[in-house]
C-alpha positions as CSV (number, residue, x, y, z in Angstrom):
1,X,110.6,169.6,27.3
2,X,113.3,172.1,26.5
3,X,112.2,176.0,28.1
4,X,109.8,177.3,25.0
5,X,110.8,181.1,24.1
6,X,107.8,183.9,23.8
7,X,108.7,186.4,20.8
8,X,106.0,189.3,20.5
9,X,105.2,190.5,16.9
10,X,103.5,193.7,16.5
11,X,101.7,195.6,13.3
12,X,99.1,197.7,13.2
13,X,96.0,196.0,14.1
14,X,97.9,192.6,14.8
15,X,99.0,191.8,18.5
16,X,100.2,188.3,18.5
17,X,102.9,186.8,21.0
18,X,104.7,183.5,19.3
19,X,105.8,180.3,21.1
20,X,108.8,179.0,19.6
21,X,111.2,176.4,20.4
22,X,114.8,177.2,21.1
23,X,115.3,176.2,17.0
24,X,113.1,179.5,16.4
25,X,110.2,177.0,14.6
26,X,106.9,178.7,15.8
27,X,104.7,176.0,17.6
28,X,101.9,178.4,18.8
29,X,101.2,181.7,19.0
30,X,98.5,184.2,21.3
31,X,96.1,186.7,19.3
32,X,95.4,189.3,22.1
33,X,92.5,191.1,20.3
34,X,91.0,187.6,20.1
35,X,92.0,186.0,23.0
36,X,92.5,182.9,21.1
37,X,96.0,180.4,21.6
38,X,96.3,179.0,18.1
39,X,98.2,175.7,18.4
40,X,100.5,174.4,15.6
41,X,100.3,170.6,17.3
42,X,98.2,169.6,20.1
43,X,101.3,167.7,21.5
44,X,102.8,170.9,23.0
45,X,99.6,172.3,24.3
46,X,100.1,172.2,27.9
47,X,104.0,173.7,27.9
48,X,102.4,176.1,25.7
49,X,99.8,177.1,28.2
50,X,102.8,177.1,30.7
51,X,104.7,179.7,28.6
52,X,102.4,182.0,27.6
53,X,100.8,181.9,31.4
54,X,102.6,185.2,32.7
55,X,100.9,187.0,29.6
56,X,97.3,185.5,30.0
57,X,95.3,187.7,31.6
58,X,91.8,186.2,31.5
59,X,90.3,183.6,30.1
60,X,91.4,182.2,26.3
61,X,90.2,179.6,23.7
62,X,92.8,176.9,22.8
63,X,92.6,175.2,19.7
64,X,94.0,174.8,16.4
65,X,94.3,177.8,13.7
66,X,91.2,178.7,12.3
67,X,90.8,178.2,8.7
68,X,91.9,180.7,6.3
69,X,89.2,182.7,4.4
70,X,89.0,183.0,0.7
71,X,90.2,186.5,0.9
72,X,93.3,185.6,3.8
73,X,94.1,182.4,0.6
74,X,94.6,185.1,-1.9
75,X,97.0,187.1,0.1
76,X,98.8,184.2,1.0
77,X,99.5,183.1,-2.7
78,X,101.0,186.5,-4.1
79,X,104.7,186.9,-4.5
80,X,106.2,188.9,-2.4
81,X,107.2,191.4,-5.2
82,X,103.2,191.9,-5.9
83,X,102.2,192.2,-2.3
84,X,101.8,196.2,-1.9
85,X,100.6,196.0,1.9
86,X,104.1,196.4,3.4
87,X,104.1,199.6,1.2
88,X,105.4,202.1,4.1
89,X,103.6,205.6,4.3
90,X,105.6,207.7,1.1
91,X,107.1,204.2,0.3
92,X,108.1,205.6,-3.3
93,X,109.2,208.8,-2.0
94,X,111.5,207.2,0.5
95,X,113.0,205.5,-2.6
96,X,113.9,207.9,-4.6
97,X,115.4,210.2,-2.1
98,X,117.4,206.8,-1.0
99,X,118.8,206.6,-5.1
100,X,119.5,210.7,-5.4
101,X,119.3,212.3,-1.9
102,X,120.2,215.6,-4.0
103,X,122.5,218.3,-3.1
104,X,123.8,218.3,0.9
105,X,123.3,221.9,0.9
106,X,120.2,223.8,-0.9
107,X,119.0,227.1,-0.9
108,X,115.6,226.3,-0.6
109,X,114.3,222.4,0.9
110,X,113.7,219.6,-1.3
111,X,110.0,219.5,-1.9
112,X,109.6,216.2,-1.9
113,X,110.9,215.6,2.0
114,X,108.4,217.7,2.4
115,X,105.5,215.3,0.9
116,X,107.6,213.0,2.2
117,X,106.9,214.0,6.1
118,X,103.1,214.5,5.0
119,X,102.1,210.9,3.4
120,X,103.8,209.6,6.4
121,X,102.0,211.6,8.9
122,X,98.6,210.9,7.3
123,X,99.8,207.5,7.0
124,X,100.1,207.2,10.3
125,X,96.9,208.2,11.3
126,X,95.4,205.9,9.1
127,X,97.0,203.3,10.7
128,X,95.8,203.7,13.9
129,X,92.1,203.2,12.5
130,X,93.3,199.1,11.6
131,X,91.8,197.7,15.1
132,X,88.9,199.2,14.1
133,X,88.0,196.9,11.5
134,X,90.2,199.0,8.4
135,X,92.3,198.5,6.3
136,X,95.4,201.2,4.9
137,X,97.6,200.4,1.9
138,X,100.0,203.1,1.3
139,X,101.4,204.4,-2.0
140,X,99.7,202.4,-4.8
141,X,101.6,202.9,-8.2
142,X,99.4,203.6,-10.7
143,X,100.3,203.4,-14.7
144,X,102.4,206.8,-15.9
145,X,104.0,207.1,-12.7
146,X,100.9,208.2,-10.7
147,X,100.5,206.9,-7.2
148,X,97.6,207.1,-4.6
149,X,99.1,208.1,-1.8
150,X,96.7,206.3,0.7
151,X,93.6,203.5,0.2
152,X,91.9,203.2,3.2
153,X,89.0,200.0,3.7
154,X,87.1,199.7,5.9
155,X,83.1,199.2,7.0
156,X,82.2,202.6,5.7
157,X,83.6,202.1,2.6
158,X,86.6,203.2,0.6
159,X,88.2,206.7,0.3
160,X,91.8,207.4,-2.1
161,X,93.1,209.8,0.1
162,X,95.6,212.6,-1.0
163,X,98.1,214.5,1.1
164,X,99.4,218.2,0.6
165,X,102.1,219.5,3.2
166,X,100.2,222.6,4.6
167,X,102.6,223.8,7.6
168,X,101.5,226.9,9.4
169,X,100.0,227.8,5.5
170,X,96.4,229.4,4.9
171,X,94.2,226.7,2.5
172,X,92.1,228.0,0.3
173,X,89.5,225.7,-2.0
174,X,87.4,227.0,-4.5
175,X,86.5,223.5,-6.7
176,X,88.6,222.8,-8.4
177,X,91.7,225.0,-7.2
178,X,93.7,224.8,-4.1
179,X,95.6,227.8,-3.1
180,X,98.7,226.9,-0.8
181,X,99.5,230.5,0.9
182,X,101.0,232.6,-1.5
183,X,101.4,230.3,-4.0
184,X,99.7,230.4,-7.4
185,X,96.5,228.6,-7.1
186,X,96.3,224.6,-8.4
187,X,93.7,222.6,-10.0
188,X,94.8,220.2,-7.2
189,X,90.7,218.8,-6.5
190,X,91.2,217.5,-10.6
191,X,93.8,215.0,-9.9
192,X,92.4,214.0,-6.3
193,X,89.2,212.9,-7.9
194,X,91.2,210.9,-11.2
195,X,93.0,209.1,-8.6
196,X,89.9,207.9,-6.8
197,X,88.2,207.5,-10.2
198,X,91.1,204.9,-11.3
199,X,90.9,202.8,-7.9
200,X,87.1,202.7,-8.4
201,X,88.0,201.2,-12.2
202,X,90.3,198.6,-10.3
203,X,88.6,197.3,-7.5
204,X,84.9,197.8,-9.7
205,X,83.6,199.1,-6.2
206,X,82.9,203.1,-5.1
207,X,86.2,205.3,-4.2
208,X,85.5,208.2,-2.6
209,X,88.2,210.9,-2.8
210,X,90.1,213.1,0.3
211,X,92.7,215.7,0.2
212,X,94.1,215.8,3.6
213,X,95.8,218.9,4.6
214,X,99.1,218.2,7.1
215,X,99.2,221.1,9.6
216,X,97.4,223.7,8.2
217,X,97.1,227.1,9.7
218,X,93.6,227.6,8.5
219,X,91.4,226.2,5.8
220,X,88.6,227.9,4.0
221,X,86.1,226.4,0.9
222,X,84.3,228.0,-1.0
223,X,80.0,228.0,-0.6
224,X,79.0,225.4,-2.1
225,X,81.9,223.0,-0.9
226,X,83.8,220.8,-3.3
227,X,81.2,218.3,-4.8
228,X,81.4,214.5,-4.0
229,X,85.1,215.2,-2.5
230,X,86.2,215.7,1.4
231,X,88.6,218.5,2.1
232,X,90.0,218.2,6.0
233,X,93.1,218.3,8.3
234,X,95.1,215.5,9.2
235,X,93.8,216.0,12.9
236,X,90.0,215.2,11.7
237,X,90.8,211.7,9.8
238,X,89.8,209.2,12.3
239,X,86.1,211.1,11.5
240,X,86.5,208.8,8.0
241,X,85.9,205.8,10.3
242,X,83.1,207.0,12.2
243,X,80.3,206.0,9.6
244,X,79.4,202.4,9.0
245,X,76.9,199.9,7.2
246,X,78.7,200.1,3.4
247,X,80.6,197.4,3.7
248,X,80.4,193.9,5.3
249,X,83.3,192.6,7.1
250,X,84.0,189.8,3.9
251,X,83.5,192.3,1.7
252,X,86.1,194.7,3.2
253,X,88.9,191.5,3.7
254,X,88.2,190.7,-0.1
255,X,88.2,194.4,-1.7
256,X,92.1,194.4,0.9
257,X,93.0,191.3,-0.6
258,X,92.1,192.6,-4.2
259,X,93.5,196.1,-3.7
260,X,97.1,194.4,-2.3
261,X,97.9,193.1,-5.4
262,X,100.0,194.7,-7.6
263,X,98.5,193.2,-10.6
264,X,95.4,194.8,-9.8
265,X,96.5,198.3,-10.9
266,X,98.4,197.0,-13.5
267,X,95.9,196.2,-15.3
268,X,94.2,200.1,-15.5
């Protein structure tokens, strides 16, 4: 047979190598975390085995791809256009600075490049928590122009999590304001917890809300703490992921699959 070509694909929480033939058709492909060789025909199984051989590093199952779940169906009938899981971290921010940039030269920086560089770092810790069994979609539009910023899903449960560039500032919470530095205090906690309230609507499952602070110099809350609501640098995220036992693993691929879909929050 003509030499098969190896093409690694990489996402978060996705390690696959591809077999392809010099055409580019995909005949095969390796799933590292799984250590499985899914096989498009049984025909090419042995050259397959031969190419991916300098990768393999222990032993691996060979057979043919398993069968798509319920959940892994419904993803793989929406259109494009409705499929919000290649939302990138500040996905509707990094469009409307791409349609009006603004001036070259400002006195003062445009805010939003600063929310901008916050939903992405946030976003990006998020997505490190994927191989863990969760789940991130990133800037969910809501009806009226609302967004939440971050869904994360995973086996303890869900959390609409809001970001708030804090650099080098002093937070200060006192439920239901957030005071930025020397800024004028906001009722910042209200529209954390309406977000999380609307993706609890749409997904008719629990939402709990987070404000995560990018970079904060020093945060303080108030005695008792915000109610029902989780205040906390970006650095302490990955403790979201700690706690298990809410969700089973089809229930978090079928809440993803539901919370993907455009139409979902549509419908609010």
């Amino acid at each position: 047979m003509t030499r098969l070509r190896v093409r690694p694909a990489r996402r978060p929480g996705q390690d696959r190598l591809y077999v392809c033939l010099p055409d580019g058709r995909d005949i095969a492909w390796y799933d590292r975390e799984t250590a499985r060789v899914n096989l498009l025909s049984d025909h090419h199984e042995a050259d397959v085995l031969d190419a991916l051989a300098p990768f393999l590093t222990g032993p691996v199952t060979v057979g043919p791809p398993p069968a798509p779940t319920p959940a892994e169906l419904a993803r793989l009938s929406l259109h494009p256009d409705d499929d919000l899981a290649p939302n990138r971290p500040g996905e509707a921010l990094l469009v409307a600075l791409d349609r009006a940039p603004g001036p070259a030269r400002r006195l003062r920086p445009d805010p939003r490049r600063r929310a901008l560089t916050a939903e992405q770092t946030v976003g990006e810790a998020l997505d490190r928590l994927d191989g863990a069994g969760w789940h991130t979609l990133h800037s969910i539009p809501l009806p009226g122009g609302d967004r939440v910023h971050h869904l994360l899903i995973g086996p303890g449960g869900l959390f609409a999590v809001h970001t708030l560039y804090a650099r080098k500032a002093r937070v200060r919470v006192a439920d239901p304001l957030v005071t930025l530095g020397r800024h004028e205090p906001r009722p910042l906690l209200r529209r954390v917890r309406a977000d999380a309230d609307r993706a609890s609507y749409a997904l008719t499952a629990e939402v709990r809300p987070v404000l995560a602070l990018v970079a904060p110099a020093d945060l303080a809350l108030t005695d008792p703490p915000p109610r029902d609501l989780r205040v906390l640098p970006d650095t302490d995220l990955p403790h979201l992921a700690r706690p298990g036992g809410v969700l089973k693993p089809a229930d978090v691929a079928a809440l993803h699959a539901l919370a993907r879909d455009r139409n979902t929050w549509e419908r609010l």
